[in-house]
C-alpha positions as CSV (number, residue, x, y, z in Angstrom):
1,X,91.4,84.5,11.7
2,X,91.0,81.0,12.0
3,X,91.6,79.9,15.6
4,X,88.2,77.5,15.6
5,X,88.9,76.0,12.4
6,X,87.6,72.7,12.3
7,X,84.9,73.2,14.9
8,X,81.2,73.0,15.2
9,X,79.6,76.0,17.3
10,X,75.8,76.0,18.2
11,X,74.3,79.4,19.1
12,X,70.3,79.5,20.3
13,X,68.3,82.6,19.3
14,X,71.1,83.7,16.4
15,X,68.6,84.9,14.6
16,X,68.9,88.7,15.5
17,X,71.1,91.0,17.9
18,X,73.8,89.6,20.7
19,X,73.1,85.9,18.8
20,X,73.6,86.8,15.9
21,X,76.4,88.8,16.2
22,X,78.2,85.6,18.3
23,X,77.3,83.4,15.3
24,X,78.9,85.8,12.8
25,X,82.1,86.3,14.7
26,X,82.5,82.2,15.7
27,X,81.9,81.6,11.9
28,X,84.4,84.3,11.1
29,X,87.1,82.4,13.2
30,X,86.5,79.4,11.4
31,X,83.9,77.6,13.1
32,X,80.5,76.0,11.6
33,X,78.1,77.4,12.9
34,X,74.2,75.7,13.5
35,X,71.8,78.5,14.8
36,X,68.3,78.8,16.3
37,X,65.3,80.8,16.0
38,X,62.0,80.4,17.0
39,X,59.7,82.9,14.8
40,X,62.5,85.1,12.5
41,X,62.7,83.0,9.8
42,X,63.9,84.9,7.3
43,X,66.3,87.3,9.6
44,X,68.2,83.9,10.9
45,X,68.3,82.9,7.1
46,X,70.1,86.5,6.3
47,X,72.6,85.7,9.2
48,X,73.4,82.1,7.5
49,X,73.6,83.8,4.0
50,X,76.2,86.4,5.7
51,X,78.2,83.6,6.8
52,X,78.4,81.7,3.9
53,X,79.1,84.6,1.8
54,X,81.6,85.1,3.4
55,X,83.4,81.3,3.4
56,X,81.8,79.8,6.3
57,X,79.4,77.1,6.6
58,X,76.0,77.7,8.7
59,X,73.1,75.7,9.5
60,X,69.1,77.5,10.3
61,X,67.2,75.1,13.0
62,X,63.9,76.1,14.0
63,X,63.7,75.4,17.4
64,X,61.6,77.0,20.4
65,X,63.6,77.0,23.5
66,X,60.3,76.9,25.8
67,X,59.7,73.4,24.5
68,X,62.2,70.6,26.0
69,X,61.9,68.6,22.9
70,X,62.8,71.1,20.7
71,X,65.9,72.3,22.8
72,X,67.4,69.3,22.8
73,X,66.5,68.3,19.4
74,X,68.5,71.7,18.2
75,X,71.5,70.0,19.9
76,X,70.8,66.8,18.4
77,X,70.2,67.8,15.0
78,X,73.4,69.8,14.9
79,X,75.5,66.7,15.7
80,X,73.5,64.7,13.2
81,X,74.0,67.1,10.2
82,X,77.3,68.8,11.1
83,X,78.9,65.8,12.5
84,X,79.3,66.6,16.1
85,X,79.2,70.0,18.5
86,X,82.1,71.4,20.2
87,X,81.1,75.1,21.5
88,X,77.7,75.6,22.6
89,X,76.4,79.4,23.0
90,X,73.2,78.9,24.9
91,X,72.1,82.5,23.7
92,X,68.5,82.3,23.5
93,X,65.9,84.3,26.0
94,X,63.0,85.6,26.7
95,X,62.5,88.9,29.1
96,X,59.8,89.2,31.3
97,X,59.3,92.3,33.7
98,X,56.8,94.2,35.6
99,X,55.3,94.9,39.0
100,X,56.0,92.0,41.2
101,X,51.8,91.4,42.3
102,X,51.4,91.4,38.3
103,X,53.7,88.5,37.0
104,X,51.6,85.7,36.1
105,X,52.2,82.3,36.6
106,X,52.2,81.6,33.2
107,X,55.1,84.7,32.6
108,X,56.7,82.7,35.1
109,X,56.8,79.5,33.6
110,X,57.2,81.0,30.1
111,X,60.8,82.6,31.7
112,X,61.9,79.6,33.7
113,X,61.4,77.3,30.5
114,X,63.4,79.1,28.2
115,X,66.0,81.1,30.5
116,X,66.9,78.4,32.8
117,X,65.5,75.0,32.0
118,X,66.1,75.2,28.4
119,X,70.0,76.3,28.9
120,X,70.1,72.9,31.2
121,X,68.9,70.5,28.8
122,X,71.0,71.6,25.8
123,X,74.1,71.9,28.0
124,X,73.1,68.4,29.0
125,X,72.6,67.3,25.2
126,X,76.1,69.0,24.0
127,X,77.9,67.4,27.4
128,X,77.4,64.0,25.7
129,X,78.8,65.0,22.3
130,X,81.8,67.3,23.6
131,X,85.5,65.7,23.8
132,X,88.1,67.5,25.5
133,X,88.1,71.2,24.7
134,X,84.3,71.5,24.6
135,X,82.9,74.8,25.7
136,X,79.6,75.5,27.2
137,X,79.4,79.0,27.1
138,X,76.3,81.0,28.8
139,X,74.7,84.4,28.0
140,X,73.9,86.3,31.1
141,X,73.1,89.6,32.3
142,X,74.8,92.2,34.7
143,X,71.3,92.0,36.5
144,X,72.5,88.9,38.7
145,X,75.1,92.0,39.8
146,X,72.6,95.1,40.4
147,X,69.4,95.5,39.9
148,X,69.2,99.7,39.6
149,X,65.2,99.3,39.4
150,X,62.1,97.6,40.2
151,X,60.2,95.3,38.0
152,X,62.9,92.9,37.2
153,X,63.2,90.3,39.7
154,X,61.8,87.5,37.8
155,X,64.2,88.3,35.0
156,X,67.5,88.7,37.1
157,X,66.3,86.0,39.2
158,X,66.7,83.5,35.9
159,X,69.7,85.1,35.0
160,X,71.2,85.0,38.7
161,X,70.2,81.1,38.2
162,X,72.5,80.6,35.5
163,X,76.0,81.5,37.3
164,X,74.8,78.5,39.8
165,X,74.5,76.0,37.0
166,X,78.0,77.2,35.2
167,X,79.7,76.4,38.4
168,X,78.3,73.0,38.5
169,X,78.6,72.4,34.8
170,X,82.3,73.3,35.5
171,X,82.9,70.9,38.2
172,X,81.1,68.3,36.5
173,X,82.5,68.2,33.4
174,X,86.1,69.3,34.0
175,X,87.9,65.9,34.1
176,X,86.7,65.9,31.2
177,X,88.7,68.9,29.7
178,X,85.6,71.3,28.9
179,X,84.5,74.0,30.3
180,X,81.3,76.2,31.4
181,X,81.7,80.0,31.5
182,X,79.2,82.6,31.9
183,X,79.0,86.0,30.3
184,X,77.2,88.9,32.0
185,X,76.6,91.6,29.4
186,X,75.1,95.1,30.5
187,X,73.3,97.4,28.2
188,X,74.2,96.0,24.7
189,X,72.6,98.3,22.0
190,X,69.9,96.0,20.2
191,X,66.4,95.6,18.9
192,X,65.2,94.8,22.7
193,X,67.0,98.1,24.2
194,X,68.4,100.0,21.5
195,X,70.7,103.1,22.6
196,X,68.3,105.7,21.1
197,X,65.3,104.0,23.4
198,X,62.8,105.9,26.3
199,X,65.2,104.7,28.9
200,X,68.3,105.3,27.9
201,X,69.3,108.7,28.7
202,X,68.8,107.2,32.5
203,X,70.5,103.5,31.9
204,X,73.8,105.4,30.1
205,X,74.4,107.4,33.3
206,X,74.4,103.7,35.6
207,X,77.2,102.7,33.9
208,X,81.1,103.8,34.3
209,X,81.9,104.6,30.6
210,X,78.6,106.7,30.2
211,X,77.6,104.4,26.6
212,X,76.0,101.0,25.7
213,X,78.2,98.5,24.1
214,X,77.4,96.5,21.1
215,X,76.6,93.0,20.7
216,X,80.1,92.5,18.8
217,X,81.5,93.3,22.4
218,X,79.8,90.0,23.7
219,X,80.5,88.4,20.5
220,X,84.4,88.8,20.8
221,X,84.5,87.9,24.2
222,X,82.5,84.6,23.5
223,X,84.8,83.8,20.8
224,X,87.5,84.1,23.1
225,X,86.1,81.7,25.2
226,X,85.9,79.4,22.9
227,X,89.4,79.7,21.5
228,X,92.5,79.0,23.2
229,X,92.7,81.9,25.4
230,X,89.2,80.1,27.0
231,X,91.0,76.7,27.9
232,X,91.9,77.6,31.5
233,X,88.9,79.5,32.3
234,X,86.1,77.7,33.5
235,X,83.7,77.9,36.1
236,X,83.7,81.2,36.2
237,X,81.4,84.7,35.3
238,X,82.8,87.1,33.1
239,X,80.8,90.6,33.2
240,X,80.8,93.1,29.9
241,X,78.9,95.8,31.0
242,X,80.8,98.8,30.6
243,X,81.0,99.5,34.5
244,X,77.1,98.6,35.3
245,X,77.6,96.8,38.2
246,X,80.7,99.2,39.6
């Protein structure tokens, strides 16, 4: 499969789970793929040595989302080594939950930074690269749908942010010919909330289908997306929770 031959993909946080799982399967389509991580060095290393074992091309940046500098230096350090961006996957986050009289204001800033701000400015960067048929696509959550318990407003507030910003994104840079999508996963088995963890014999009953997906379900929406079944769809929230939010 080779439907993004010829195209440069950025995915943040790639290093591990849902990221990189989406950097795998864009690579696997064809595209060159650049990828962040902030602390798992070696992990986002194995991910590049998958792809390029594999005939693909990838690219390890270091790059902290929390810090504006560095989240737009990922962008711009993609461009400058790959020779341009045309899908961005703005992937990487950070969860913070708890009793709502607890959250600190430093949790709070920590989560804003990287879940909203951070997705802003390298949208921002990558808008100035893109020509027609650049996607900005956005990692979510089903939270911004239902919240099924307490301690997680900060965490689906940031994530609620994000279907706001799409929209706009979409509006402001359709004339352009690319477009801004968001996709809302539910319980994706990883690291963070594997299918085996405390929780999850009372998470698996919220949803419709009674399981939690994997991150290759994200992964193959994202890629289509960024393919040419994503042309016309912009603007827009796409939700792959298995029935979460039903």
């Amino acid at each position: 499969m080779t439907q993004l031959s010829g195209r440069v993909a950025l995915v943040t946080g790639g290093s591990r789970g849902i990221g990189a799982a989406i950097a795998q399967r864009l690579a696997h389509d064809g595209a060159t793929v650049a990828l962040t991580y902030t602390s798992a060095a070696m992990k986002a290393q194995a991910v590049a040595d998958k792809i390029e074992a594999e005939g693909g091309r990838a690219l390890v940046i270091r790059a902290d989302n929390g810090d504006p500098d560095e989240a737009v230096g990922a962008v711009e350090q993609t461009v400058r080594v790959l020779g341009g961006i045309d899908i961005l996957v703005n992937n990487a986050g950070v969860f913070t939950g708890g009793p709502l009289d607890q959250i600190t204001l430093t949790e709070l800033d920590r989560i804003l930074a990287v879940d909203v701000r951070a997705v802003f400015l390298a949208s921002q960067a990558a808008a100035r690269h893109m020509t027609e048929g650049g996607r900005i696509i956005t990692i979510g959550s089903a939270l911004t749908e239902r919240v099924p318990a307490d301690g997680m407003t900060v965490y689906a507030m940031c994530k609620a942010a994000l279907t706001g910003l799409t929209r706009g994104l979409a509006r402001d840079l359709g004339p352009r010919g690319i477009t801004a999508t968001v996709v809302h996963g539910g319980l994706i088995d990883t690291d963070m909330n594997p299918a085996d963890g405390p929780a999850a014999g009372l998470l698996t009953g919220v949803t419709a289908l009674g399981r939690y997906g994997t991150a290759a379900d994200i992964a193959a929406t994202v890629s289509h997306l960024a393919g040419d079944g994503g042309r016309y769809i912009t603007g827009t929230a796409i939700t792959v929770d298995g029935g979460f939010a039903a």
